[in-house]
N, C-alpha and C positions, 0 to 999 in steps of 0.2 A: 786514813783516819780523818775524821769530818773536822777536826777540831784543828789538824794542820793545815786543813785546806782553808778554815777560814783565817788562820795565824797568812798564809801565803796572799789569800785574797787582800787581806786588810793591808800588808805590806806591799804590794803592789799595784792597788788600788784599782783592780782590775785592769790596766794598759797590758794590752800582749805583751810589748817587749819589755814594760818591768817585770810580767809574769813569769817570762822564759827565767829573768835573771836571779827574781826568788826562788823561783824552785831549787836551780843548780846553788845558789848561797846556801837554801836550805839542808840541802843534799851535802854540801863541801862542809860546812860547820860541824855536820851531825846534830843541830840544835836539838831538844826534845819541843814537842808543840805546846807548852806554858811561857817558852821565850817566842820574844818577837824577833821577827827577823828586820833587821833595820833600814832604813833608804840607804843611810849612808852604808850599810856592809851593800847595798845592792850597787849602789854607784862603785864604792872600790870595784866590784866585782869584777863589772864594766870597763872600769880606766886600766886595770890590769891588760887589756888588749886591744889600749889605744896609745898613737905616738905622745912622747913629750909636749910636743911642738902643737898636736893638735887638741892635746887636752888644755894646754894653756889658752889657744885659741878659744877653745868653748868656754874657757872662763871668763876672759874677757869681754865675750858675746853676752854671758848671761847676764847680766843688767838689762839688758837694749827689749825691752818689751816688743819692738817689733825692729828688724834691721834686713837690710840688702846686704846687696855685692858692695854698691858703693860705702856703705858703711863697715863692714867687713875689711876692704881694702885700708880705708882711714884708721879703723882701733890698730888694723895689723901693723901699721907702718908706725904708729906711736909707739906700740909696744915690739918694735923690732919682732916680728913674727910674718912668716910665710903668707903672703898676699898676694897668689899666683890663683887664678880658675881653676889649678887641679886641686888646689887646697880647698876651696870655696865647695866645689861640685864635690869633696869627699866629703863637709861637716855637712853638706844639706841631703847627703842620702841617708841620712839618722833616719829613724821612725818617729822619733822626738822631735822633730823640727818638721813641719809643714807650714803652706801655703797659708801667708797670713794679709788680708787686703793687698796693698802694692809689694810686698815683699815676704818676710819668712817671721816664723818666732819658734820658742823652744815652748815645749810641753810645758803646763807649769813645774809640776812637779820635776822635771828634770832642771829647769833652769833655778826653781828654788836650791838644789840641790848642790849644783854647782856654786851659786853666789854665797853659800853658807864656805864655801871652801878659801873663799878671798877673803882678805882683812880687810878691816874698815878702813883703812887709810887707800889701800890699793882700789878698793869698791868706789870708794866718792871720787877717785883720779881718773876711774871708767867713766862714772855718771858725769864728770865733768867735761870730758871731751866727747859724749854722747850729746849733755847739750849744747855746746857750741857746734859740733856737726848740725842737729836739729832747729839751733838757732839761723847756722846760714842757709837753712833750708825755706826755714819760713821767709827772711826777707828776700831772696829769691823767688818764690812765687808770688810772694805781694808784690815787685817790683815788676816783674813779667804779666800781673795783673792774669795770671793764668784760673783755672778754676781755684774760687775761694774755698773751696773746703781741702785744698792741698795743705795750703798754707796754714789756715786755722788748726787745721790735723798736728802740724808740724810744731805750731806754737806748744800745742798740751804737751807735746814728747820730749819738748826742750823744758818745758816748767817742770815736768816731772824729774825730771833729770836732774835739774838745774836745783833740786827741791832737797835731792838726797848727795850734791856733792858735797855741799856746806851749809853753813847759815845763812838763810835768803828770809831775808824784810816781807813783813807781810805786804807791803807797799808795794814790791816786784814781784811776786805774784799776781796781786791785784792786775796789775800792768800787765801781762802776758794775757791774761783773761779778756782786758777789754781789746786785745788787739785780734785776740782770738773772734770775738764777737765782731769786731767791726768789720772783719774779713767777713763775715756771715756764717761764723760758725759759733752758732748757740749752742750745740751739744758739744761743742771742745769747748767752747765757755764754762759749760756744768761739768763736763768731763775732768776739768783742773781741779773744780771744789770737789768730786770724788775722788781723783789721786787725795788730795787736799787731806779730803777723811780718813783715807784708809792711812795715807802717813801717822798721822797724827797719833795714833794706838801704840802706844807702848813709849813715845816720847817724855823725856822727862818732862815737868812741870816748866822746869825754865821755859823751854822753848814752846813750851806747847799756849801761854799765853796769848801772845801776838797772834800767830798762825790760827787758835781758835778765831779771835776776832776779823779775822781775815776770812775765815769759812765762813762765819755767819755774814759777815757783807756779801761773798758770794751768791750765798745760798738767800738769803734778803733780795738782793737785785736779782738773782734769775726770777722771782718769787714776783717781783715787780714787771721785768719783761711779759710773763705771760697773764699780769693781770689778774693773778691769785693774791687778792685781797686779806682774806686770810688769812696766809701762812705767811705774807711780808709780816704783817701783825702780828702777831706769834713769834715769829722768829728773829724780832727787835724787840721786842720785853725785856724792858731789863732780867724779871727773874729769871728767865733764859739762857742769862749768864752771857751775854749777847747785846747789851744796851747799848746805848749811844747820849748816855749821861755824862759823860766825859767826850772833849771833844778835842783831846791831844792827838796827835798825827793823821797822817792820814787815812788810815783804814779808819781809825774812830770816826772822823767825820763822815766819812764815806756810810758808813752803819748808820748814822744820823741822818744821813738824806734819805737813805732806804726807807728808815724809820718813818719818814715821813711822806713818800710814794705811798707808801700802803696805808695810810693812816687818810690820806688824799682819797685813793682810791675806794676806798669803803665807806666815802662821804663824812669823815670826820674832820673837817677842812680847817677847824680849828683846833686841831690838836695841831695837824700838817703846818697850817703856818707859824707856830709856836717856832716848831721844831727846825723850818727853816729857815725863820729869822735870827736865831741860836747861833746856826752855824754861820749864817751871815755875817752875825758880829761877833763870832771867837773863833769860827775856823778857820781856815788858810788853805791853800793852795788851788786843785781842783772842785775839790769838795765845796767850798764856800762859794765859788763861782758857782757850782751847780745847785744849791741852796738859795741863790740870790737869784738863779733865774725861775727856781720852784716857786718861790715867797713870790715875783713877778706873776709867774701864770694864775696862782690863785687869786693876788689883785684884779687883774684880768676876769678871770671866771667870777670875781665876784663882785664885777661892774668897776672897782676902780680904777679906771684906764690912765689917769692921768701919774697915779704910784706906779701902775704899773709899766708905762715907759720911763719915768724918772729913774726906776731900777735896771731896766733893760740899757738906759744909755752908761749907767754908773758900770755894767759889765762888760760892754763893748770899750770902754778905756782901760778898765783892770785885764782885759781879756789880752793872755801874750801871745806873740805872735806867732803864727802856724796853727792857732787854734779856732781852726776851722769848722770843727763841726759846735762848737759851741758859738761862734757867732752864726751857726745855721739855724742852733737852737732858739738864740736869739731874733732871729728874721722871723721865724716859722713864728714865734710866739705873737711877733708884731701883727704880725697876719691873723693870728685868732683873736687879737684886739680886735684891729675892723672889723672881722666878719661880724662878730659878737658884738661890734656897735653900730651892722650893716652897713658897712663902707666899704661895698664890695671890691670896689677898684685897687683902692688900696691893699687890700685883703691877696688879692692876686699880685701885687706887685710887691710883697712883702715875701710870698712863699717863691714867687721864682729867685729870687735873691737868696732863702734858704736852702731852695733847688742844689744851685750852683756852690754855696759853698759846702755841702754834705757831697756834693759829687767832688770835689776837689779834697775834701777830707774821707774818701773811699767807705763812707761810713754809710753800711747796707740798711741798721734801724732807721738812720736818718730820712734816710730816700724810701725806705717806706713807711713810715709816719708822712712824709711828704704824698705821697702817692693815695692816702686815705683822706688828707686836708685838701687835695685838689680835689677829689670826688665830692667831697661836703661842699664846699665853695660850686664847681661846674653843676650841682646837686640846683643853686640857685638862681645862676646867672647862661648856664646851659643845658640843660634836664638832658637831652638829647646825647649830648657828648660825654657826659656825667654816667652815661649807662656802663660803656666801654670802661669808662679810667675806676669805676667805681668795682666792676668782675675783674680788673687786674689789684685792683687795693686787698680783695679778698682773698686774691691766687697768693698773693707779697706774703700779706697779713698771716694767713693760716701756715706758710713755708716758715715762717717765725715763732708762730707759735703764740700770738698775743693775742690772749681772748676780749682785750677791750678796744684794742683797737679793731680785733673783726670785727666787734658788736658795732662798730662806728661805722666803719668801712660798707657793713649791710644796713645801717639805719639811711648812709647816704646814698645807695643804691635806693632804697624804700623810696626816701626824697624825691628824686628824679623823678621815678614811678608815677610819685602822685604827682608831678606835677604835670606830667605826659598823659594824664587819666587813665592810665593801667593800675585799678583801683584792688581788681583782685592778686594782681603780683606783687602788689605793695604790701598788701596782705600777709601774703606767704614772708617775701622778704624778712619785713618787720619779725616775725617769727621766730627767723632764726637771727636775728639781731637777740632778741629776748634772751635765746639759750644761749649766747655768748657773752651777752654781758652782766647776767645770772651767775654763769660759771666763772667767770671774773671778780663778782660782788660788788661789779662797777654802778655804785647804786644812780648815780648823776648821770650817767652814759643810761641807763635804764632808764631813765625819767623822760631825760632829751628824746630818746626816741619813741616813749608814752605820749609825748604832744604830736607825734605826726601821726599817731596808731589814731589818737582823737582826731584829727582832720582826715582821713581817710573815713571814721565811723561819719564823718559830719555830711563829706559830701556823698557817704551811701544812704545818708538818711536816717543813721541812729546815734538822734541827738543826741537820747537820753547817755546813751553810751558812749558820746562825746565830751558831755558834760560831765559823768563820773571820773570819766579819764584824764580830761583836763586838772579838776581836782585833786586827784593822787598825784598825779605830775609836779604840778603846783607845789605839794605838800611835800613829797621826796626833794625838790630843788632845795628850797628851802629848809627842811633839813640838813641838806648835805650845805648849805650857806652858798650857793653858787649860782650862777646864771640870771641874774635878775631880769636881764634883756629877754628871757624866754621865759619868765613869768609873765611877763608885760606882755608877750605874743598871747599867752594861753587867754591872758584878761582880753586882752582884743578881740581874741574870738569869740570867747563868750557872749562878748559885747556886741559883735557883727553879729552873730547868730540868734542875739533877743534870746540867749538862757539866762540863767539865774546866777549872779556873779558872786554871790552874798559870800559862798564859800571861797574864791579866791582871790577879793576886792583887798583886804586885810593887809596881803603877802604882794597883792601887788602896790598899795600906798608904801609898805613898806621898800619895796623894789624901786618905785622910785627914788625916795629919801637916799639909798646907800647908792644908787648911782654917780659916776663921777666921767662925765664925759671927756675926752681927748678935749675940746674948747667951749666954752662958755656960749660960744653961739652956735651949736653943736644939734641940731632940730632931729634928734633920736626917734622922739614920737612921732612923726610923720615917715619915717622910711617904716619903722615897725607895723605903722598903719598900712603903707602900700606891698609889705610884704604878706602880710596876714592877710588882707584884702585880696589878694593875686590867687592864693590858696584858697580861698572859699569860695569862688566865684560862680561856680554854680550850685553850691548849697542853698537849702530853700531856708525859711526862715518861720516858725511853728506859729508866731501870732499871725504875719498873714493867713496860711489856713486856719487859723483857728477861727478868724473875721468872718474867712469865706463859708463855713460848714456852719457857725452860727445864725447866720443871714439866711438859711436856707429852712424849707417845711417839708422837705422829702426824707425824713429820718428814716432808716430800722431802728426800732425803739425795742426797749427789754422794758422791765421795771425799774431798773434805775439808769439806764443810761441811753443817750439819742446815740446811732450810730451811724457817721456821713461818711461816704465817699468823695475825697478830694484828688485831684489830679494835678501837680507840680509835676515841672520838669521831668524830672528824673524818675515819674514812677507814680503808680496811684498809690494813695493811702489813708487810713479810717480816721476821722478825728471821732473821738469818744465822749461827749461830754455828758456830763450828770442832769437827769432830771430834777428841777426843782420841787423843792416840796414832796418826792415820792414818799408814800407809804414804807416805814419798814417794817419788814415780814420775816426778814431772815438776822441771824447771826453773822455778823463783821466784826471781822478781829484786825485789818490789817487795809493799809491802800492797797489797791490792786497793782501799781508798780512797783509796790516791794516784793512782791510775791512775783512779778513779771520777771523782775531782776535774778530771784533763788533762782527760776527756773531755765536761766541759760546756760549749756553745755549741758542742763543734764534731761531737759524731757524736749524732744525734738519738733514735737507738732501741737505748739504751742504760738500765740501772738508774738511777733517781734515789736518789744517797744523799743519805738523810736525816740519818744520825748512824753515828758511828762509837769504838768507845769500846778503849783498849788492855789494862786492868785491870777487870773480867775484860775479855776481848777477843768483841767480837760485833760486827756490823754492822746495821744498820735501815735497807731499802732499799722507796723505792715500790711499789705494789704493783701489777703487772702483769695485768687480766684477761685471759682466753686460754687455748690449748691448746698443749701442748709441740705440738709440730713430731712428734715420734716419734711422738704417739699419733694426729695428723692424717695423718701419711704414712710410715709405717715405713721400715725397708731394703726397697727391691724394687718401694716405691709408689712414681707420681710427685708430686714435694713439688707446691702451690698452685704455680701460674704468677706470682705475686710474689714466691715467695721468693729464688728465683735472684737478678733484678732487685734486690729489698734487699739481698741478699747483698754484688751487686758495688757497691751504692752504699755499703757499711759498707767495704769495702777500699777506696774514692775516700775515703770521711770520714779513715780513718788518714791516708792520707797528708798528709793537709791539717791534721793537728794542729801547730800549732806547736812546734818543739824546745822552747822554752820552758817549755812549758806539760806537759811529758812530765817525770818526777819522772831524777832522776840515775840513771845505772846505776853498778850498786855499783862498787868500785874496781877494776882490772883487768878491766872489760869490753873485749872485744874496740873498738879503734877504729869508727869511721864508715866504711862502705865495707869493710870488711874478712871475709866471707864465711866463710871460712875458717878465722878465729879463732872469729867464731859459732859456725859446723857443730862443729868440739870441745869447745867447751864445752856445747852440746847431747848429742853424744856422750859426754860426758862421764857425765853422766848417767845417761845410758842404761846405760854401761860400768858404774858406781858402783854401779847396782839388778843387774844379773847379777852384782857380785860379792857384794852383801850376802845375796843369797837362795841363790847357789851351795852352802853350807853344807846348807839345808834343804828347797831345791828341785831340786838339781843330776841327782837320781837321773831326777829326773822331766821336766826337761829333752834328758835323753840318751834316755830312754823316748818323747820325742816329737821325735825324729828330730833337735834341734836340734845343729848341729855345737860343738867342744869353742870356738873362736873364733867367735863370731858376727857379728863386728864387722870380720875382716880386710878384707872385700870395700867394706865400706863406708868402711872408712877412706881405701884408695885411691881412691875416687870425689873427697873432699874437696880435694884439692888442684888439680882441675880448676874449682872452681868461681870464677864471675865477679863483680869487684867489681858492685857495686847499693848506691844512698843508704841508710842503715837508717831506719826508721819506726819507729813507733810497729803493735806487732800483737796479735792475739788470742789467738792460737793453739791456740785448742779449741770451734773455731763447729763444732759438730755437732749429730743433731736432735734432742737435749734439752736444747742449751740455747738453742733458739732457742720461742718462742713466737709465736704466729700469734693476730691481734686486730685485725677489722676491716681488712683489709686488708694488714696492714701484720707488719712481723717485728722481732722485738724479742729484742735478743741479751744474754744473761746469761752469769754466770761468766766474769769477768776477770781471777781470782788467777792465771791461767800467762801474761799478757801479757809482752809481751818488746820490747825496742829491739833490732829484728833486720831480716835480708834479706826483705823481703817477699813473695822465692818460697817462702820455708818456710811461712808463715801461707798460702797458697796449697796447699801440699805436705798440712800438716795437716790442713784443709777438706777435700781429696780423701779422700783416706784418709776419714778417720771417717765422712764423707755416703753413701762408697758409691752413689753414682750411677747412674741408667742410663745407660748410652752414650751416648746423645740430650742429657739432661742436664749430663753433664760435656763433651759438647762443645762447647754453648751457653753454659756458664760461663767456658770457655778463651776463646772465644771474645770474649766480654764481660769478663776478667779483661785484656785485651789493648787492650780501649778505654781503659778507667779508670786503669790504671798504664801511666802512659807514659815514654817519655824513660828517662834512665838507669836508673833503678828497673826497667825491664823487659829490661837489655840478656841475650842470649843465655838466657831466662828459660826457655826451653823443652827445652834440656840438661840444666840445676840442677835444674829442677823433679823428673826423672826421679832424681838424686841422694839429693835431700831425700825423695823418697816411699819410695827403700830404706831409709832409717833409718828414716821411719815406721812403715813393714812389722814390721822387726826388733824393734825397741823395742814396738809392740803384743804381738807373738809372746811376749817375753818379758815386759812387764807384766803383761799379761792373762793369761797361765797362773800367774802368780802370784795376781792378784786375783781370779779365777775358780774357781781351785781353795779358794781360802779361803770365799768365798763358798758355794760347794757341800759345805764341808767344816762351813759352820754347821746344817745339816740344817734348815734355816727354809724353803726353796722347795718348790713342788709341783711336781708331773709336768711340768706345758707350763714353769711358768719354768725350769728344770731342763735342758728339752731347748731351749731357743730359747736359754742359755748355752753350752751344748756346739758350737751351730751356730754361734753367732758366735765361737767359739774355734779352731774351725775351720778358717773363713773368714780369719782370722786368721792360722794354722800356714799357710794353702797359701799365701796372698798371702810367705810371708816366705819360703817352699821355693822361689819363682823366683828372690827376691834371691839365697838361697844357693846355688842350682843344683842343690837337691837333689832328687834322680830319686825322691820318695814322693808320695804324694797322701794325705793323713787323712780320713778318714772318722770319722764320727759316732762308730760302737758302739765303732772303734776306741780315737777318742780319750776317751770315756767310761768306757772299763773303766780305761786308765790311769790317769788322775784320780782311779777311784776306788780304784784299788790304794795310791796314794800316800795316799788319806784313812784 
């Protein structure tokens, strides 16, 4: 009957040998299958054909979550019962009892089963001689200094124990926990707060007060250990039921410090020191000592140095004696004074002093929080050595579990790095510095290691990317109210580097002001200066090249900008600066380095800006080797069989840039989606240069056939075109400004990008490439893969639109900027005539937009050109 089988299943929970025992219960009862058949009829069933002596036995056992011989022998002799090997070796060939880490344990269900059979008096007489057996187990292997996770094991089995014989203080709890931890066991640390929980369920209210607030300091400090910003926060709210607004005993205070780790850690440093100045002046015991040296560190981290040994000496007298690891706290603290007011000496002789008493206090946090402070410190005073102690701070670090001190422990590997000029491994380092102290929410520890990611960008040469970095750095410190001494480093560099301080001058006048040096004749700004100085030392510095490319008359010029090759140290590179007084012809919405900036991480073969500066205004851009594209494959060539291919992968990268990350279009830009508002303001443009040249080019205009309206035909076109998502576009990829290297095309000149319809940046490309037939049909082609979805709707109507304004608008720029050029008397004979032919080409492409019945020729349009000169 399917319906007794599930009554049997469900009563013996699938285990074979409770299975054997339901059936035959079921069978012996005669039950029908609408009764259940019970554990307990299954256990009598059982005990009916086991001794006296050994049933009492397994009762006694069943508490003992995990036990041996030797414990077995210990309950038996308490409880005058049989503590001989053949008794041992009969309860352990149960099928209920198997192999459990160093010893045995009972099924659950079987040892539940049993412990329902004890009284409560007799049960907490088991658990009480479980933990004192478990208690002399731990101090035995702490004292044998044997593997630390014996002993930490044996603390949780004695707390556990010790938890359910009577009423225990949440105080001694607490205690078992840090001894747990200090042995080095973090997970029998957290392993207490979950006995801790599952206790806790079904407890009356009386007792369930205390012991809650005891969980949440657990579960608050494990939350702390690893650096989960977070969930300390959360799980200290008062509404959490969990506060530390009350600071009577000690577990309250202790919730109180927690309270204030996390609130430190998340860069709220003003909450954090509220909260342990509190317990400073109303807690007691441990707690307030440990308060009074948190209030200390954040004096400390927030340049007070001189409160903050005034506190550290006030705890080394309140400190009783044996407490060792908190005068190590105390040393290690002293040590991040100096380093943080670069007294390196000091700084070192402060943490070997915390060394020695955290090794004398067995305290494993302690020695590795030490082992990440000497990596940061040998990070400055031994790069070299610094490598080694900084991969052991990481191996400590990660076996712990603490995501801020990793993030530290790899920032100080990074450290080293740079100082060794292993510029690309500092790189990677820094990296996963980021995702540890990310995962932490250590937003200060993020920062601190945001000024060395900016000195590494500085000595590869992207200032610009040093400068932003610095910046945010800056502005994170300062939020989280800390580190002023490394505000002061970020302004130095700026300042050695000749970038633009204006953004973090502010933060560091104010960095100075809150300073409070260890003594009055204390020369802070000068080690700061020889430190920052030692790190930059061979970075270049962008107004010397900017002098040196200025001074010079060998430019690549565009229309708006001279283009020089400079050679520093480290590398060659383009200074960019702007023509003065150039004609404008085109539409600009944006600096060219804000648009430089959208497009790192997301389109790959693009300029790297290095620096960019507004007064005077230049730019400093990587330096690309390679061939223009024009001088590899002219009009009329076929380009390299990749370029196409890169072509259409740089219009997939547009579109993939994030809104975000694309700078604001100025005020009254056309909406999203709106085509039509584009095209006129494009037209605009275009209309604005026919009218400023009309004056002094008009005659010569009409002389090349161009109608008195150039624009009427194309205006009508505009209002047929179709909404498309805007993007982020180029709009002047043609074949000098694309370069060819190795395979691969590399597109320059960004100042006419636009947040527009991406069949115009399409429209453009055509136009200016000039294609063979073959070639622009493979582009459409492929222009067709890459943008899909709405961005392509009805793309192939527009596109014919967009290309007669193109037409037009050449027609009339380029007889502008062509005849000036011819009117400089600087060209010879061949450049002379390969101008007139692309001007040409030009006039007729723009006579079909207009419908006009001429064709220009060469001599033609020559002699007129040169009548107007």
């Amino acid at each position: 009957d399917r319906a007794d089988q599930q009554t049997i299943a469900r009563a013996s929970a699938g285990l074979p040998f409770y299975l054997n025992l339901a059936v035959d219960t079921y069978q012996q009862t005669g039950r029908h299958s609408t009764d259940l058949v019970s554990r307990e009829e299954i256990l009598a069933r059982f005990l009916d054909h086991v001794a006296a002596d050994e049933i009492a036995t397994l009762e006694i056992l069943s508490p003992a979550r995990l036990f041996d011989y030797g414990i077995f022998r210990e309950l038996a002799a308490v409880f005058h019962l049989p503590a001989y090997r053949v008794a041992w070796d009969s309860l352990t060939a149960y099928s209920f009892i198997y192999p459990a880490a160093s010893g045995v344990r009972f099924h659950q269900l079987m040892g539940e089963a049993l412990q329902r059979r004890l009284t409560a008096a007799g049960g907490a007489d088991i658990h009480a001689v479980l933990g004192g057996i478990w208690d002399r187990r731990a101090d035995a292997a702490l004292l044998a200094r044997a593997d630390p996770g014996i002993g930490a094991r044996a603390l949780r089995e004695a707390a556990f124990h010790r938890l359910r014989a009577g009423p225990m203080a949440g105080a001694e709890l607490l205690d078992y926990a840090d001894r747990a931890l200090n042995a080095g066991g973090n997970s029998a640390a957290n392993g207490i707060a979950d006995d801790l929980d599952a206790f806790l369920v079904g407890q009356p209210a009386a007792r369930r007060a205390e012991l809650e607030q005891a969980l949440g300091t657990l579960r608050a400090e494990a939350a702390v250990r690893l650096g989960d910003a977070a969930a300390a926060v959360a799980l200290t709210e008062p509404s959490a039921g969990t506060g530390a607004s009350t600071l009577t005993g000690v577990v309250a205070g202790r919730l109180a410090v927690a309270a204030g780790h996390g609130r430190r850690i998340a860069g709220d440093t003003t909450a954090a020191l509220e909260i342990y100045a509190r317990v400073w002046g109303s807690g007691t015991g441990a707690a307030q000592l440990a308060a009074g040296l948190w209030a200390a560190d954040l004096h400390m981290c927030q340049g007070r140095f001189r409160e903050a040994e005034t506190l550290a000496a006030q705890i080394d007298v309140r400190a009783p004696d044996g407490a060792d690891e908190l005068r190590g706290d105390v040393a290690r603290l002293r040590s991040l004074a100096c380093r943080f007011g670069f007294d390196f000496a000091a700084a070192g002789r402060h943490l070997d002093e915390a060394a020695a008493h955290y090794t004398v206090a067995d305290s494993v946090i302690g020695l590795a929080n030490i082992a990440t402070n000497r990596a940061e410190l040998l990070a400055i005073t031994d790069p070299a050595a610094a490598l080694g102690e900084a991969r052991r701070a990481i191996e400590v670090q990660r076996e712990v579990g603490a995501h801020h001190e990793l993030g530290k422990a790899y920032t100080a590997l990074a450290m080293a790095q740079i100082r060794l000029h292993q510029l690309t491994e500092a790189t990677t380092t820094l990296r996963s510095a980021f995702d540890e102290l990310d995962r932490a929410g250590y937003r200060s520890g993020r920062a601190r290691a945001e000024i060395y990611q900016a000195l590494v960008f500085a000595r590869l040469g992207f200032l610009d990317d040093a400068q932003v970095t610095l910046g945010h750095a800056v502005a994170e410190l300062e939020a989280a109210d800390v580190y002023p001494t490394l505000i002061l480093c970020a302004d130095r560099a700026l300042e050695i580097l000749g970038l633009d301080r204006r953004a973090v001058e502010p933060a560091a006048n104010r960095a100075r002001r809150a300073l409070q040096p260890l003594t009055s004749t204390d020369d802070l700004a000068s080690r700061i200066d020889a430190y920052v100085t030692e790190l930059l030392a061979d970075a270049w510095h962008p107004a010397d090249l900017f002098r040196e490319a200025a001074g010079r008359a060998d430019a690549e010029s565009g229309f708006y900008h001279h283009n020089l090759r400079v050679d520093p140290p480290s590398g060659p590179v383009i200074v960019r600066i702007p023509i003065p007084a150039s004609d404008a012809m085109d539409l600009t919405i944006w600096p060219e380095p804000a648009v430089l900036r959208a497009l790192r991480g997301h389109v790959r073969h693009a300029p790297a800006l290095l620096y960019a500066q507004e007064h005077p205004r230049y730019q400093i851009h990587g330096y690309l080797p390679g061939a223009l594209l024009d001088d590899v494959a002219p009009r009329g060539v076929a380009v390299p069989g990749h370029v196409i291919d890169d072509i259409l992968a740089l219009f997939g990268e547009l579109g993939r840039v994030p809104r975000s990350r694309i700078p604001a279009p100025p005020a009254g830009w056309p909406a999203d989606g709106d085509p039509v508002g584009f095209a006129r303001r494009l037209a605009a443009v275009t209309i604005d240069v026919h009218r400023r040249f009309a004056p002094e080019f008009g005659a010569l205009f009409t002389s090349l056939k161009m109608p008195a309206d150039p624009f009427a035909r194309i205006d009508a076109g505009w209002a047929g075109l179709h909404s498309r998502p805007f993007r982020l576009l180029h709009t002047d990829i043609h074949r000098k400004n694309m370069i060819v290297a190795d395979g691969g095309t590399y597109f320059l000149d960004w100042e006419l990008a636009l947040y527009g319809d991406p069949v115009y940046d399409l429209a453009v490309h055509l136009h200016k490439m000039a294609y063979r037939p073959d070639e622009t049909d493979r582009l459409l082609a492929g222009w067709e893969r890459v943008v899909t979805g709405p961005a392509a709707d009805h793309w192939r109507s527009d596109l014919a639109v967009y290309l007669a304004h193109e037409r037009v608008k050449s027609a009339i720029v380029d007889t502008v900027r062509y005849t000036k050029l011819l009117s400089q008397g600087t060209l010879d004979d061949q450049q002379r005539g390969e101008l007139i032919r692309k001007l040409v080409d030009k006039l007729n492409a723009a006579y079909d937009v207009w419908r006009v019945r001429h064709v220009a020729e060469p001599a033609a349009v020559s002699a007129v050109v040169s009548r107007r000169r």
